[in-house]
C-alpha positions as CSV (number, residue, x, y, z in Angstrom):
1,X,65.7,7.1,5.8
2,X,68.4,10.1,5.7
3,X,70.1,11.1,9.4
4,X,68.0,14.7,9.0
5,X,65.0,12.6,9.8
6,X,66.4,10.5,12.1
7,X,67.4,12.9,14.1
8,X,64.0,14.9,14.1
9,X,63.1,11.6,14.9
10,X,65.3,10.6,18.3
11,X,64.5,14.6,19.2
12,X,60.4,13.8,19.1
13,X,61.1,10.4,21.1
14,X,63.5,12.3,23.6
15,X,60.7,14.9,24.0
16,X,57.9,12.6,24.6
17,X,59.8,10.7,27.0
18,X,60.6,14.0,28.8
19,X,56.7,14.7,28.5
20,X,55.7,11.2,30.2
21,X,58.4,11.9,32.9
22,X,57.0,15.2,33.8
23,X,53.5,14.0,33.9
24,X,54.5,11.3,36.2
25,X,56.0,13.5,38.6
26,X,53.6,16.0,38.7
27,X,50.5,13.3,39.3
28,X,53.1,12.0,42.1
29,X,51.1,12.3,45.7
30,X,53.5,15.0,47.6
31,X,53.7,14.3,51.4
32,X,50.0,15.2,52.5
33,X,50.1,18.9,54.2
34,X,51.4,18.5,57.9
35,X,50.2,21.3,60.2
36,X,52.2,21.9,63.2
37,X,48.9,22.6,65.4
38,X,51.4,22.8,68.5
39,X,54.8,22.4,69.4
40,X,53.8,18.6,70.6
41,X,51.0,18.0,68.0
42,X,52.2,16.9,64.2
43,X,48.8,15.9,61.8
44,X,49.1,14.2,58.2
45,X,46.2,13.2,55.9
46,X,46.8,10.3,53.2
47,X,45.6,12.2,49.3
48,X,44.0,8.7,47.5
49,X,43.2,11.0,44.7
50,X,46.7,12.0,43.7
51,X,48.0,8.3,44.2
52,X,48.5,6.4,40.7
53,X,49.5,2.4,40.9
54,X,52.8,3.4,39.4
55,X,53.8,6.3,42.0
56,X,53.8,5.4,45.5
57,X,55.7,7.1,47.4
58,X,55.8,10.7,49.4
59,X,52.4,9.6,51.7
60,X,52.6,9.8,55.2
61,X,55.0,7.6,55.9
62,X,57.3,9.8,55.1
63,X,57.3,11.4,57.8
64,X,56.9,8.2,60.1
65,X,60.4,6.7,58.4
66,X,62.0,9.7,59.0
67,X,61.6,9.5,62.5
68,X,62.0,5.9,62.7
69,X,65.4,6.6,61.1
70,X,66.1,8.9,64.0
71,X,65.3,7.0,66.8
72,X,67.9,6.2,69.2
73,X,67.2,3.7,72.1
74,X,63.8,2.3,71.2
75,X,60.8,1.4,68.8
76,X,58.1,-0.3,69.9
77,X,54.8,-0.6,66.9
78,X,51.5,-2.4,67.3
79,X,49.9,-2.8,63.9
80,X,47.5,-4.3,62.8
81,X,48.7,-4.9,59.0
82,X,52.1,-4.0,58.0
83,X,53.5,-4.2,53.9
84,X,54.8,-0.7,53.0
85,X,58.2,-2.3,52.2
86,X,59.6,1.1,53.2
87,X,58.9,1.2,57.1
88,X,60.0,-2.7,57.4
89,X,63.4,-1.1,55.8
90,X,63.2,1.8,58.5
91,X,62.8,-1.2,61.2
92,X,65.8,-3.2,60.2
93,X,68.0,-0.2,60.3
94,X,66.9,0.6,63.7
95,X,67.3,-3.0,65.0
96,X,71.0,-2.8,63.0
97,X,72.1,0.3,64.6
98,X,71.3,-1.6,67.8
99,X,68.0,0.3,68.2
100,X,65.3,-1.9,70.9
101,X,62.5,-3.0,67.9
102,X,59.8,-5.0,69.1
103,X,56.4,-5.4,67.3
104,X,53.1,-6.9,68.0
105,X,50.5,-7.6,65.2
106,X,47.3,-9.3,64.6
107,X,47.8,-12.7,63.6
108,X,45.4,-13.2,60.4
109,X,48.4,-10.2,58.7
110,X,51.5,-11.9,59.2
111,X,51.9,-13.1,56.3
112,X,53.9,-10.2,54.4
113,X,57.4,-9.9,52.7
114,X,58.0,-7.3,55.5
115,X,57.0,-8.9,58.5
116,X,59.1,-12.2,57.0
117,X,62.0,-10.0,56.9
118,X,61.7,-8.7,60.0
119,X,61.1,-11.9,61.7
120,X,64.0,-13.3,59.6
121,X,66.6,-10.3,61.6
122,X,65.3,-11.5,64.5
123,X,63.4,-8.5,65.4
124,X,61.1,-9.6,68.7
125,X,57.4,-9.9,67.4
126,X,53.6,-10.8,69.4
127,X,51.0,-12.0,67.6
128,X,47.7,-11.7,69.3
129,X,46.5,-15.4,68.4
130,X,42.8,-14.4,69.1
131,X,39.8,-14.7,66.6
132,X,39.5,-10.9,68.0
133,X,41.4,-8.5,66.4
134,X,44.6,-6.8,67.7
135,X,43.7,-3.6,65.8
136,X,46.0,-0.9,66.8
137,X,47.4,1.3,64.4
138,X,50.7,2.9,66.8
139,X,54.7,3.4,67.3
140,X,56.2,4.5,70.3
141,X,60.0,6.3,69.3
142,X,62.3,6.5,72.4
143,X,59.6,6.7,75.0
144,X,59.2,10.4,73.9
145,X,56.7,10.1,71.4
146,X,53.5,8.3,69.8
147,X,52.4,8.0,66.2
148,X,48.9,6.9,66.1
149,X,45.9,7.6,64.0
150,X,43.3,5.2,61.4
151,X,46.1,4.6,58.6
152,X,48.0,1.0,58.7
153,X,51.6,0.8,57.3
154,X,50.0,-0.6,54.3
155,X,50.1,0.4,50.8
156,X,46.0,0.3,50.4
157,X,45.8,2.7,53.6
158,X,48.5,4.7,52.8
159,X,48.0,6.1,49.1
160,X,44.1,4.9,48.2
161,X,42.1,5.2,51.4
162,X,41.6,8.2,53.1
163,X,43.3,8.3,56.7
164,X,45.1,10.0,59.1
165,X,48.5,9.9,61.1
166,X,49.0,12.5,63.7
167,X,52.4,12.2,65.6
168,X,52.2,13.6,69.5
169,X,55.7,14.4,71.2
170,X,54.6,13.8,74.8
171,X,56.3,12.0,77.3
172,X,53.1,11.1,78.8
173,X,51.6,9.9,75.9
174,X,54.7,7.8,75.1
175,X,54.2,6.4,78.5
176,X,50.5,5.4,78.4
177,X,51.4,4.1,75.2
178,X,54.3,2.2,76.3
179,X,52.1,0.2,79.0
180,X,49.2,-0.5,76.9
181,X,52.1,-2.3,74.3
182,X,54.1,-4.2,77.4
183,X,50.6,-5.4,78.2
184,X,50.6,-7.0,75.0
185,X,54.1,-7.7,74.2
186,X,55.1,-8.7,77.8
187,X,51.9,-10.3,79.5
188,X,50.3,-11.1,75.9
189,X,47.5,-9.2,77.4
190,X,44.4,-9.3,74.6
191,X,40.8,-8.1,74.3
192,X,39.3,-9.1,77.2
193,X,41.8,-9.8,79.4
194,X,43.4,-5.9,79.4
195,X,43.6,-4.3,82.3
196,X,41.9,-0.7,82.7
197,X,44.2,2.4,82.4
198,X,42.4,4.9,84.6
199,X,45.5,6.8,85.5
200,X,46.5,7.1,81.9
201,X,43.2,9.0,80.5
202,X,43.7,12.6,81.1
203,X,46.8,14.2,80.6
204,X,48.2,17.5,80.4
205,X,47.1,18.9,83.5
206,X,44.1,20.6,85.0
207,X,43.3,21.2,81.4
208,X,43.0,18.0,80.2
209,X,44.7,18.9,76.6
210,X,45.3,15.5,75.6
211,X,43.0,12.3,76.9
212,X,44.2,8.6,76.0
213,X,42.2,5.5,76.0
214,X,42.2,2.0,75.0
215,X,39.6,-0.6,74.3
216,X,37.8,-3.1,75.3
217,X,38.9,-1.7,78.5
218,X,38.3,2.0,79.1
219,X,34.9,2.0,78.0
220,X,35.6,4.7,75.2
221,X,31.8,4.6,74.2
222,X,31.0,5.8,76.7
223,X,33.5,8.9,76.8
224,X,32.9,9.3,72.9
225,X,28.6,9.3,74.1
226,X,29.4,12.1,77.0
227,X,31.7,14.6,74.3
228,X,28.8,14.3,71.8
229,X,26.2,15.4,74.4
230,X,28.5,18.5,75.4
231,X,28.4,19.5,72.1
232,X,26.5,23.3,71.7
233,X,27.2,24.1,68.1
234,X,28.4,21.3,65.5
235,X,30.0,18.0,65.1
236,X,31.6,16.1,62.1
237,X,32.2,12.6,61.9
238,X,33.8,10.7,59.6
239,X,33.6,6.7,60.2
240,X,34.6,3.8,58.2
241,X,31.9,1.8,60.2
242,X,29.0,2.5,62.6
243,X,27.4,0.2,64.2
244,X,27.3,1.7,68.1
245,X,24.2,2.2,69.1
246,X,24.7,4.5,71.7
247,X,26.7,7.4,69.5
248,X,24.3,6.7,67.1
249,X,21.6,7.3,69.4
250,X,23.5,10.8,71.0
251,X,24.8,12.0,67.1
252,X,20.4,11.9,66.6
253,X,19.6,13.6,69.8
254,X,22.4,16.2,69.5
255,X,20.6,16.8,65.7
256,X,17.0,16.8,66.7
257,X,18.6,19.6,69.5
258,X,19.4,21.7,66.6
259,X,23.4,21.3,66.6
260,X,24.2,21.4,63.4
261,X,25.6,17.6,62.9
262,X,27.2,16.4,59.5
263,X,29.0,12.9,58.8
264,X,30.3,10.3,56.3
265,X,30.5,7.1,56.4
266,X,32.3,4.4,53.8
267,X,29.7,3.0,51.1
268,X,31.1,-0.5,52.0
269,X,30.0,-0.6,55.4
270,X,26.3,0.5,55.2
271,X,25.1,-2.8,54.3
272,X,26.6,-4.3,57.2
273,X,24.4,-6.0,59.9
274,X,24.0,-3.2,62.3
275,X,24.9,-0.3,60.3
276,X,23.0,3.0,61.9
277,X,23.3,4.4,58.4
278,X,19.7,4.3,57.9
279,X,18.7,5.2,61.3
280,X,20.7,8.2,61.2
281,X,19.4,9.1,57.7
282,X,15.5,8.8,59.3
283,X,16.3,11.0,62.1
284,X,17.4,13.9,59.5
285,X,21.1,13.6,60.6
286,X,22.8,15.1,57.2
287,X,25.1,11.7,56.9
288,X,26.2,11.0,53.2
289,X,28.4,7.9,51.5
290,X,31.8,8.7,50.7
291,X,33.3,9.1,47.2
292,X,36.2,7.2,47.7
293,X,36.7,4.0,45.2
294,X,38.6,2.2,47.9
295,X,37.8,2.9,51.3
296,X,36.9,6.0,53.8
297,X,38.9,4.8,56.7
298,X,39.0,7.6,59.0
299,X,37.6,7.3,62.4
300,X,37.2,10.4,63.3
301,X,34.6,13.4,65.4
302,X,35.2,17.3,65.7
303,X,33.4,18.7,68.1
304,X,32.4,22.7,68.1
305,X,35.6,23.1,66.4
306,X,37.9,22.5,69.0
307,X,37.7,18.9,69.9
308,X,39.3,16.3,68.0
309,X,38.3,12.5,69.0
310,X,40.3,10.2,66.3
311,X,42.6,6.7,66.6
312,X,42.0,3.2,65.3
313,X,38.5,2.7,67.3
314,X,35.8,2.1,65.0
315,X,32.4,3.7,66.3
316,X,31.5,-0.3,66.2
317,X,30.6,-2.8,69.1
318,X,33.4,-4.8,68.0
319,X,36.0,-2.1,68.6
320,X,34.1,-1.4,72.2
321,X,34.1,-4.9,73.4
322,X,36.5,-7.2,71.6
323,X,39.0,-5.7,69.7
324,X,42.2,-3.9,70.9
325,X,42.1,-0.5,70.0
326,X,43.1,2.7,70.7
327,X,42.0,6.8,70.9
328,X,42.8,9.8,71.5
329,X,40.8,12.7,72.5
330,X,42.8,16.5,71.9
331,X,41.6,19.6,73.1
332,X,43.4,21.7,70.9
333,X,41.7,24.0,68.5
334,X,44.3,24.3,65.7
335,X,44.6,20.5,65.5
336,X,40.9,20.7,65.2
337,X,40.4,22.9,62.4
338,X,43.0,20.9,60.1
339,X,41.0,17.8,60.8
340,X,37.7,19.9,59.7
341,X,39.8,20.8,56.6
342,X,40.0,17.3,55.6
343,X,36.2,16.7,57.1
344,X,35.3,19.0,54.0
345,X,37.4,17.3,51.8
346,X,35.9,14.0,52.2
347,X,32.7,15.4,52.6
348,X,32.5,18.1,49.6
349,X,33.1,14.4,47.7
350,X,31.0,12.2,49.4
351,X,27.1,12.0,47.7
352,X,23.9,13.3,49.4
């Protein structure tokens, strides 16, 4: 073969490889969009459909590591499954900068190259230890700030199921946040032996901007029950699992009262024992199965457009009554609207 054609041909194989690298790049998930609804309110949505086995990186935890990397005097994370190799790196440079780490996790997930290497630096660590789940998805940065939300630091939640992570820089936030984690890390406080946090559920003034509850102890069903019923012109829900009777029962009544109601709920949960799927279905409640291969894993309500209700509480008994969880309830209509955004997403995929 004369060097004319070998040439030609090193010059096609450069080419092609230049072709594969820009395809790669340009099916690479960018960080999902990240409205500042406020100065105190930061919202990101996971994109499953731009993620590709080879490319994972530029989801949501971007934005988490980033902070992480800027946090000063302390980090304390309750998760309930932790493997994104990237945010165990983020915790070992806090801890070696002489940052205050401290984690608690649910036991049945501690078996991950990034919790070893955590536990291995001698970062402080609680393990529930209950056949309950310690099911928290949040970070608490320098006492000023809470990251919260449905998505775990996982790989799965991060770049193939749908979620979200909404960071709130609130010192009041931070602190509700910080005593729900010292009742865990310091008192190993689980399930049903937390202690009710009346005087941490409505913040921000007369107002009530910002409301913060934790289960089993705050009896979020029944807060979640009373919002639906104030409802006057829509809701949208989005829930990986639904097995409450009770906002079953008030997502139906609101429906049959002609507010115009409209959910999703993951295809892997309906066949569940005590999935309302069906009953919500039978009661003409426009409630589809989402289009997500993996999983739908938001747990998430809008109400009339200006309400967002959202954390790691499933709309299940479990998360009412066993499980440690966590929610938040914002009264802020720009936060709203981007979670309706991605409530149409989902939705406009889901099947009828």
């Amino acid at each position: 073969m004369n060097a004319v054609r070998w040439r030609a041909l090193a010059f096609a194989a450069l080419l092609l490889v230049l072709l594969l690298a820009f395809l790669r790049l340009s099916r690479s998930p960018t960080i999902s969009p990240n409205p500042l609804t406020s100065a105190s309110i930061e919202v990101h949505f996971t994109r499953p459909s731009l993620a590709g086995p080879q490319i994972l990186r530029g989801g949501p935890e971007t934005a988490l590591i980033e902070a992480l990397d800027g946090a000063q005097q302390s980090v304390d994370m309750a998760i309930y499954d932790l493997d994104l190799p990237s945010v165990g790196q983020a915790l070992l440079r806090a801890d070696g900068r002489g940052v205050a780490v401290r984690l608690v996790v649910e036991s049945d997930n501690l078996d991950t190259p990034a919790l070893h290497d955590l536990i291995a630096a001698g970062v402080p660590l609680v393990a529930d230890g209950l056949p309950s789940l310690m099911h928290n998805k949040f970070t608490v940065i320098d006492g000023r700030e809470v990251w919260t939300g449905s998505m775990n630091y996982t790989v799965n939640d991060a770049y193939f199921n749908d979620n979200n992570l909404i960071r709130l820089r609130d010192s009041e936030a931070a602190a509700a946040y910080s005593a729900e984690f010292d009742e865990m890390f310091r008192q190993t406080r689980f399930g049903a032996l937390s202690v009710p946090s009346v005087e941490a559920q409505h913040l921000g003034g007369p107002g009530r901007a910002l409301e913060v509850y934790f289960a089993p102890e705050d009896g979020v069903a029944r807060r979640v029950v009373r919002l639906i019923e104030d409802a006057d012109q829509s809701i949208a829900f989005l829930a990986f699992a639904l097995t409450s009777e009770e906002i079953a029962r008030s997502l139906e009544m609101k429906s049959a009262a002609g507010v115009d109601v409209r959910g999703v709920v993951d295809a892997g949960q309906v066949a569940n024992l005590g999935s309302r799927f069906e009953e919500l279905l039978d009661a003409g409640v426009d409630v589809r199965l989402d289009g997500n291969p993996d999983r739908m894993h938001h747990k998430v309500i809008v109400i009339d457009g200006q309400i967002v209700i959202t954390g790691s509480y499933n709309f299940s008994r479990s998360a009412e009554t066993q499980n440690d969880e966590n929610l938040i309830v914002l009264h802020d209509a720009a936060a709203a609207q981007a979670y309706l955004q991605e409530f149409e997403r989902v939705f406009s995929l889901a099947a009828p």
